[in-house]
C-alpha positions, -999 to +999 in steps of 0.1 A: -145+218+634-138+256+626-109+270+648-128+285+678-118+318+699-129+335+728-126+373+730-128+390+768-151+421+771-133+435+803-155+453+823-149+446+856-180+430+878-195+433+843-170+415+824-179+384+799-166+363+772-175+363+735-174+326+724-169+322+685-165+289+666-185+260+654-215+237+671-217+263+699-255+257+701-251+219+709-226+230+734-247+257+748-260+236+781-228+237+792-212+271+785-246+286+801-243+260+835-217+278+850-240+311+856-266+291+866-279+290+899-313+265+892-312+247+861-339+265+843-336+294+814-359+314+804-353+317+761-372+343+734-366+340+702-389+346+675-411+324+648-382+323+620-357+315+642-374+295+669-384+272+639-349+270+626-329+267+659-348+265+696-350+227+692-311+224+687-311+251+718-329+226+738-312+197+731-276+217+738-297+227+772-307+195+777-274+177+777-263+194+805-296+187+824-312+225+818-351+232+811-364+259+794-396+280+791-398+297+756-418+329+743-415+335+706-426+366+691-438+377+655-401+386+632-389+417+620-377+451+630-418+459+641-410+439+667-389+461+689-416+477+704-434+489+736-460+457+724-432+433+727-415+447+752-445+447+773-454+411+766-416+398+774-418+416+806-446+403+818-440+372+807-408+365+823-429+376+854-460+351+849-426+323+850-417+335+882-380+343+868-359+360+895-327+381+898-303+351+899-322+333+869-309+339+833-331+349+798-317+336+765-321+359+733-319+337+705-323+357+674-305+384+655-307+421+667-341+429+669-340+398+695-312+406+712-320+442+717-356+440+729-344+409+752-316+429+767-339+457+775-367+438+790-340+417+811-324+451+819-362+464+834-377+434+850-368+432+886-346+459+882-320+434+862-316+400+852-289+385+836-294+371+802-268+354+775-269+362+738-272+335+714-266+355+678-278+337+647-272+364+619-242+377+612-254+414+621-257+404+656-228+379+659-205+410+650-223+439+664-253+439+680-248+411+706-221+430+721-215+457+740-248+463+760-268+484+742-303+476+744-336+491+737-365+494+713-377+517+685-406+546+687-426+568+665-398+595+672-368+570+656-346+541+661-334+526+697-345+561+717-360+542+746-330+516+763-307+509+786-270+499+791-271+463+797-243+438+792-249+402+784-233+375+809-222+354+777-220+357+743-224+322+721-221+331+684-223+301+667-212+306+630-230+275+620-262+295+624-249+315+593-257+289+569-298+292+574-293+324+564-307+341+535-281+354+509-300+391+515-294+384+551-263+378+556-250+406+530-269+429+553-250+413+582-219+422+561-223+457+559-214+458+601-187+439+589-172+459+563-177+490+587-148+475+609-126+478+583-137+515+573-136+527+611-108+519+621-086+488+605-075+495+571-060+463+573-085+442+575-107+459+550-080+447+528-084+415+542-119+410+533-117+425+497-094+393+495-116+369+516-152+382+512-163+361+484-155+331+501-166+338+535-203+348+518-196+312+502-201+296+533-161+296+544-168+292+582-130+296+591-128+331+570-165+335+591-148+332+622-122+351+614-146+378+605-164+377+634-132+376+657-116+409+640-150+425+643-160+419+681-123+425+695-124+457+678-160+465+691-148+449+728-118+477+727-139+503+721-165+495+744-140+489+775-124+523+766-161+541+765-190+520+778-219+542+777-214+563+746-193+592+759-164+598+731-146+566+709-174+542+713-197+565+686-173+559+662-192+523+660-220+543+643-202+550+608-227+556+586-259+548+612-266+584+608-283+582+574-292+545+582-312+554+609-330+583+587-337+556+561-349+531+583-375+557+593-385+570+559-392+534+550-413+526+582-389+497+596-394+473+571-384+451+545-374+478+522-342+485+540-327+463+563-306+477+592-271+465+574-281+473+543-289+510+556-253+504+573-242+498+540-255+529+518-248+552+551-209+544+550-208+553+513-222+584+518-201+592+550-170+589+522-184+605+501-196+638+524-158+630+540-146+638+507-167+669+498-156+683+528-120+679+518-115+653+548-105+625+525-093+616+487-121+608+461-104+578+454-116+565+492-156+562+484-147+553+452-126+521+463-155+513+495-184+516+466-170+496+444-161+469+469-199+470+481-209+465+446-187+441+440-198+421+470-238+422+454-251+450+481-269+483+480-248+508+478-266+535+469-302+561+476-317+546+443-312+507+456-339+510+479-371+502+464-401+532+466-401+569+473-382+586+498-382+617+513-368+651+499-328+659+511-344+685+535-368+657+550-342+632+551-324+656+571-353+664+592-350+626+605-312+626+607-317+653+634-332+627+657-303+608+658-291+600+696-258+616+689-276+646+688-257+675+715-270+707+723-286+704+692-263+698+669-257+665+656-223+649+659-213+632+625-188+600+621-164+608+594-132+598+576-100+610+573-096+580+551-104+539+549-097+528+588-091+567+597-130+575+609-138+605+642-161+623+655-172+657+645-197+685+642-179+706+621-198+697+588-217+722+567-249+713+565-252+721+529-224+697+518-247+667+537-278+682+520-259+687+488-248+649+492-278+635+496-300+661+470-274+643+446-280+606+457-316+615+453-316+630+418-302+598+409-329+576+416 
């Protein structure tokens, strides 16, 4: 058994533990009992991952003497919307699940977000527990509260504040992933290291190899460094005011991207996450914020680690630099109209700011495009 931590996300009334290690899932029965009031859950997963993982749910459920009632819904980042969100509500209303019941999310983040947002909506709140099984989620997604769904308009505009009771992120749930998968998980990973710990970004160019090997030490290792960092930022700045943007290094252009490709398969989220920080460096740079050297050293380790990296990675046609820029204006950081950027200073140095020409973004981008 993998050494197994627990990080606190103090928050008061609100306050909950992130459990990381091995065989979490058979254990899950009784990490979930103590929140319990009736031993009944309501869990939604969907069809990938309810075939992979809800009978080893039920079983952990079922050792401590806890039923379920299960609603799995279609995969993919489609599913976070009003559809879905719909159906989950009124679901969990046909079960007759009340305030002091608990909803399980089993699935990555497109689970885990449209869960939390239905739980945070029906009855005005129910409590649910995240049970991560990519790596995305494990490191990011599952913590923190945010919740919500995506529109015609962009990503994750309709949603609420909503913190899990538990987190169970079970690093044995990493192994039924696809390699494409859990690179994409990487690239929230990586983005740790490039916000705001230049220490561990030197950690994993050491250790990343063997932790996308299947190391489930260096895995929980990973996922520790990532969700303390992500729980100190989120006490400090809950709801989104100042530090806690600083988590959305380069999902400025990812969000854009995600758009101009519709939400699918061309682009998942962390491989948007990915190509976004690079060209955060590399606008950081133009704007004489950072050395050259910087994007140079996170590209290559990208590369080095199989991912995309770059505009011309993503399979199709995209939009022109001026449309691309069209869709980065309906990014949520958005103020008075002008949108707040995540940049570097250098590799763990990132801030906020607004103070970026827009013709050294467009100039950016009009470059990564000629390239494709």
């Amino acid at each position: 058994m993998t050494t197994s931590h627990t990080v606190h996300v103090p928050l008061g009334d609100r306050a909950y533990d992130v459990r990381i290690g091995t065989d979490l899932l058979s254990r899950a029965g009784a990490e979930i009992a103590p929140l319990l009031q009736r031993k009944h859950v309501a869990v939604v997963t969907e069809d990938r991952v309810g075939a992979l993982h809800l009978a080893g749910l039920k079983a952990g459920l079922e050792a401590a003497g806890i039923t379920m009632s299960a609603l799995s819904l279609p995969p993919g980042e489609g599913t976070k919307n009003w559809e879905n969100l719909s159906r989950t509500v009124e679901w969990l209303l046909e079960e007759r699940f009340e305030r002091r019941d608990v909803v399980v999310a089993l699935g990555g983040g497109v689970i885990g977000d449209l869960v939390g947002f239905a739980s945070a909506i029906t009855r005005r709140g129910l409590r649910f527990v995240q049970v991560p099984t990519s790596l995305l989620a494990q490191v990011d997604s599952s913590v923190g509260g945010k919740t919500g769904i995506n529109t015609s308009h962009g990503k994750n505009l309709v949603g609420a504040f909503h913190q899990p009771s538990l987190v169970l992120a079970d690093v044995d749930l990493l192994e039924t992933l696809t390699a494409r998968d859990f690179l994409a998980g990487y690239g929230e990973v990586v983005k740790y290291g490039l916000l705001g710990n230049a220490d561990f970004f030197q950690w994993l160019e050491k250790n990343a190899h063997s932790m996308a090997k299947g190391d489930a030490d260096l895995r929980a290792e990973a996922v520790r460094v990532s969700v303390q960092m992500k729980a100190d930022i989120v006490e400090r700045d809950e709801t989104e005011q100042g530090d806690r943007a600083l988590l959305n290094l380069g999902h400025t252009f990812c969000h854009a991207l995600e758009a101009a490709t519709g939400y699918s398969d061309r682009l998942l989220h962390g491989e948007g996450v990915a190509i976004g920080c690079a060209l955060a460096f590399e606008v950081s740079a133009r704007a004489g914020l950072c050395s050259q050297e910087d994007p140079s050293r996170v590209r290559a380790h990208l590369k080095a680690m199989g991912m995309k990296t770059d505009l011309r990675d993503i399979a199709g046609d995209l939009p022109d630099a001026d449309g691309l820029l069209h869709l980065m204006g309906q990014d949520k950081k958005v103020v008075d109209g002008a949108l707040r950027y995540i940049m570097v200073r250098g590799i763990g140095e990132a801030f906020v700011t607004s103070d970026i020409p827009r013709d050294i973004v467009h100039g950016v981008l009009q470059d990564a495009l000629r390239d494709c």
